[in-house]
Structures are given as structure tokens and as C-alpha cells.
N, C-alpha and C positions, 0 to 999 in steps of 0.2 A: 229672513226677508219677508219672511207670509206672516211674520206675526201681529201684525197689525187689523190682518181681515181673519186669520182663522183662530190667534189670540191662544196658540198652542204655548204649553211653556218648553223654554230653553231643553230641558233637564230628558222632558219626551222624547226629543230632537237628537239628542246625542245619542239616550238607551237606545232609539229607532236605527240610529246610524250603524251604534255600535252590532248589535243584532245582523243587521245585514250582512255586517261584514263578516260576520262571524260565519256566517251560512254562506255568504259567498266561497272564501279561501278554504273552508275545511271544516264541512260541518258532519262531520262524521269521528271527527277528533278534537271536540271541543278544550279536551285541557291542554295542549299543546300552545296553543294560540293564547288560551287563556295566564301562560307562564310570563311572556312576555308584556300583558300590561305592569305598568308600573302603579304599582297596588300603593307604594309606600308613600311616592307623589302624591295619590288619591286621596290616601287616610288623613295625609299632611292637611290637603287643600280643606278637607271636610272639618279639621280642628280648627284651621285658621278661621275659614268663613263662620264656624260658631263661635269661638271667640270675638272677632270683630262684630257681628250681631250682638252677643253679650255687652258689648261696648256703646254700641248702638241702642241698645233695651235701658242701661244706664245711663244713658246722656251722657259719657264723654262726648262723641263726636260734636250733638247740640253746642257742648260746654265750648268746647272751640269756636265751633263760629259767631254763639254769642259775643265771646271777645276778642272775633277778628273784628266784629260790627261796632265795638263799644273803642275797639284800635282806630277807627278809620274814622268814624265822628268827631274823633278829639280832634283831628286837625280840618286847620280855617279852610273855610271854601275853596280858595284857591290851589288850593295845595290835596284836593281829597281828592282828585282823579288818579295822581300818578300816585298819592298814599295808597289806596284802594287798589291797585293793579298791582304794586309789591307787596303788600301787606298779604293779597288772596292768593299771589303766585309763590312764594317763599311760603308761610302756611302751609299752603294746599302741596308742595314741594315733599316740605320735611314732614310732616303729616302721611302723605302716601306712601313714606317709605318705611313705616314701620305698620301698618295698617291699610289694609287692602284699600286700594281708590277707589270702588264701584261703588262703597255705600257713604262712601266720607263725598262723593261727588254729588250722589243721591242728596244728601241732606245738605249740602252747600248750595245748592242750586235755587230751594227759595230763600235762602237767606242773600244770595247772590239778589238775585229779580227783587226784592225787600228792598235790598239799599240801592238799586239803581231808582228805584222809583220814590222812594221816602228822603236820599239825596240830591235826585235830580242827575244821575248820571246814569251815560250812555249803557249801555247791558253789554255792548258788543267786546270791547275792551274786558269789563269783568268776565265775562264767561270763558274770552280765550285767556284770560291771565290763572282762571280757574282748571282750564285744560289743558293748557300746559304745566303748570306745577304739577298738577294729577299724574301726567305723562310721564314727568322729567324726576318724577320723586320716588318713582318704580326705579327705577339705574340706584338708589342707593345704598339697598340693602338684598338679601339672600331672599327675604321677603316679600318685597316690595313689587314685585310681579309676576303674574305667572309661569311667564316664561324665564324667569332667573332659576325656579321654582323645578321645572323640567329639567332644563339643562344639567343641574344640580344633580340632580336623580340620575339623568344620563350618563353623568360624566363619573362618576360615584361606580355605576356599574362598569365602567370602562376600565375602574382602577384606578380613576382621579380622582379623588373627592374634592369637594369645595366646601370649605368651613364657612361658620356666618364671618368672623372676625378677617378670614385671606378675603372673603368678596367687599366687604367694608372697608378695609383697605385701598379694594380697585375703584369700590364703584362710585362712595360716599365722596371723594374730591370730583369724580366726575360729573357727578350730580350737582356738585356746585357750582363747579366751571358751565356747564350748560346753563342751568338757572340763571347766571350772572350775565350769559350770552339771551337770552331770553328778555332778563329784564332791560338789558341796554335798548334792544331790538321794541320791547312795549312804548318803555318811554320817549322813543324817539315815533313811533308810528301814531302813538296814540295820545298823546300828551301835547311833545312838539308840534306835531302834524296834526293837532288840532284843526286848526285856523285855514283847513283845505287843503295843505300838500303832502298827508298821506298816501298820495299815490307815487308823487313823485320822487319822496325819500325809499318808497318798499322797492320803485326801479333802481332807485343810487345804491339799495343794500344789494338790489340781486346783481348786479354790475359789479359792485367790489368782491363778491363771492364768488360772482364768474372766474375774477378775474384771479385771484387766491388758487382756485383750485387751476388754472391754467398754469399759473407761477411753479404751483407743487406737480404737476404733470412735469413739466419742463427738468423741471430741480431732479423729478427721480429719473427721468428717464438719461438726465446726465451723469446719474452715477452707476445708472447700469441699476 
């Protein structure tokens, strides 16, 4: 939260964290405490984020958004708002999920802020159609976020493991199904509801979703 005024980095924050803790619980028997980090999570996350750097240093990530940008001019004016929100959301979607989101969102960001101003479209739309694909493209692979990332580890030491191909199986149609629920949800807030009644369609979505999850309360609680 401080780092804006003391401009400390992330990486201090954690070793500081970690330390304390370490001296709090049992600092008289450090390898004990020390058995239980998950070391093999760690090594993982440190390959991942240099590879994805290595990717980063080679301009794949660039290579993409150049031709999300070169995807989204093709089509006539009228048609490049709702292009431009599926195009960044599905992209930025199937993209996050094979490749960490932190630095693919990094570098989409001014190509984002590019094409709202060199198209003449609103920022507001692209950015959330940017952060949710980001979001929504972690659920589809073993990779795709951190916390798949953990659990994995977790569940591994409990005696369960998870493969990339059983999690791909769960997560990669759910990923879709979300994404799909998402883009219906853009185009209709931000597209449709142009013309000033995006306020009024985000009340008629939170009403039908009230009103779903009242139905499914109902539903379970009749079957015990």
C-alpha cells in the first residue's frame, strides 16, 4: 500500500515479512519452519516469471498486441467498439492462460490507451475488457495463476496431485463459459447502453442475477 510514497519493492516486503515470521514462531529452530515452505512452488514461480520475461525481451507479447491493434482497425467504424472489447477480452483471455497476466497486461496497457485515442474510443470499456480477460484466462490452465499454482503444490503434498492436462480439462471450458458470460455482459453495457442506459441495463442484469441465485437457493433447499 506504501508503495507509492516509500517506492519500496514488492520482493523486500515479502523477505521482511517472511523474516519476521520466522523470528516470531521459532527462532531458535529455524529448519523446522523452514521444511514446510513450499520450495518447489517457489523454483516453479522463478522459472515461470523468467521465461515469461524471456518472451517479454523477445517481443512475443509486443507481437500480439500489435495484431490485436491491426485485428481491430480492420473493422468499419461502427462496428470497432464491440470489435475492440471482444477482440482484447478473448486475446487477453486465451493469452493469460498460458503466460503469466502481470507482464502481458503491462505491455497491453499502452497499446490499450493507443487505440482508444488514435480510434477515438472510450478507454473505459477497453481496459475493463482487458481485465477481465486477464482475470478470466488465469481459470484455464495449471499455469495461468498463481493460486492454481499453490493449490497444485498443496494438493500434491496431501497425496492428490493435479496434472496440467486433469486441470485443462476443468478449468479451460470454464474459462470459456465465463469469458462468454463476460462478453455478453460488455456488449450489452457498453455497446448497447451506449446511447445512456448503461445504468439501467447493469440494474436489469443485477436483478436477473438476484433473482437466479434466489431461484437456486429455493431449488436446493427443496431437495434437502
Amino acid at each position: 500500500f506504501l508503495h507509492p510514497v516509500i517506492h519500496l519493492a514488492v520482493s523486500w516486503v515479502a523477505l521482511s515479512g517472511a523474516l519476521v515470521m520466522l523470528l516470531a514462531t521459532n527462532r531458535h529452530e529455524l529448519e523446522e519452519p523452514l521444511e514446510h515452505v513450499e520450495w518447489t512452488t517457489l523454483l516453479f514461480f522463478a522459472g515461470l516469471f523468467v521465461l515469461v520475461h524471456s518472451l517479454q525481451y523477445m517481443g512475443v507479447i509486443d507481437y500480439i498486441g500489435e495484431y490485436v491493434e491491426k485485428a481491430i482497425k480492420f473493422f468499419p467504424d461502427d462496428y470497432r467498439l464491440a470489435a475492440a472489447v471482444l477482440i482484447i477480452l478473448w486475446v487477453s483471455a486465451i493469452a493469460s492462460a498460458f503466460i503469466d497476466n502481470i507482464p502481458y497486461t503491462a505491455t497491453m496497457i499502452p497499446i490499450v490507451l493507443s487505440l482508444a485515442f488514435e480510434l477515438n474510443l472510450p478507454l473505459n470499456p477497453l481496459i475493463w475488457a482487458l481485465a477481465f480477460g486477464a482475470c478470466l484466462g488465469g481459470n484455464g490452465t495449471l499455469i495461468g495463476a498463481s493460486a492454481n499454482v499453490v493449490t497444485a503444490g498443496m494438493a500434491e503434498e496431501a497425496g492428490y496431485p493435479i496434472s496440467f492436462n486433469e486441470f485443462f480439462k476443468a478449468g479451460f471450458p470454464i474459462m470459456i463459459i465465463s469469458t462468454f458470460i463476460v462478453s455478453f455482459y460488455m456488449l450489452l453495457v457498453y455497446v448497447v447502453g451506449r446511447d445512456g442506459s448503461e445504468g439501467l441495463i447493469k440494474l436489469a442484469l443485477i436483478f436477473v442475477t438476484s433473482v437466479s441465485i434466489a431461484l437456486q437457493i429455493m431449488r436446493g433447499r427443496k431437495k434437502g
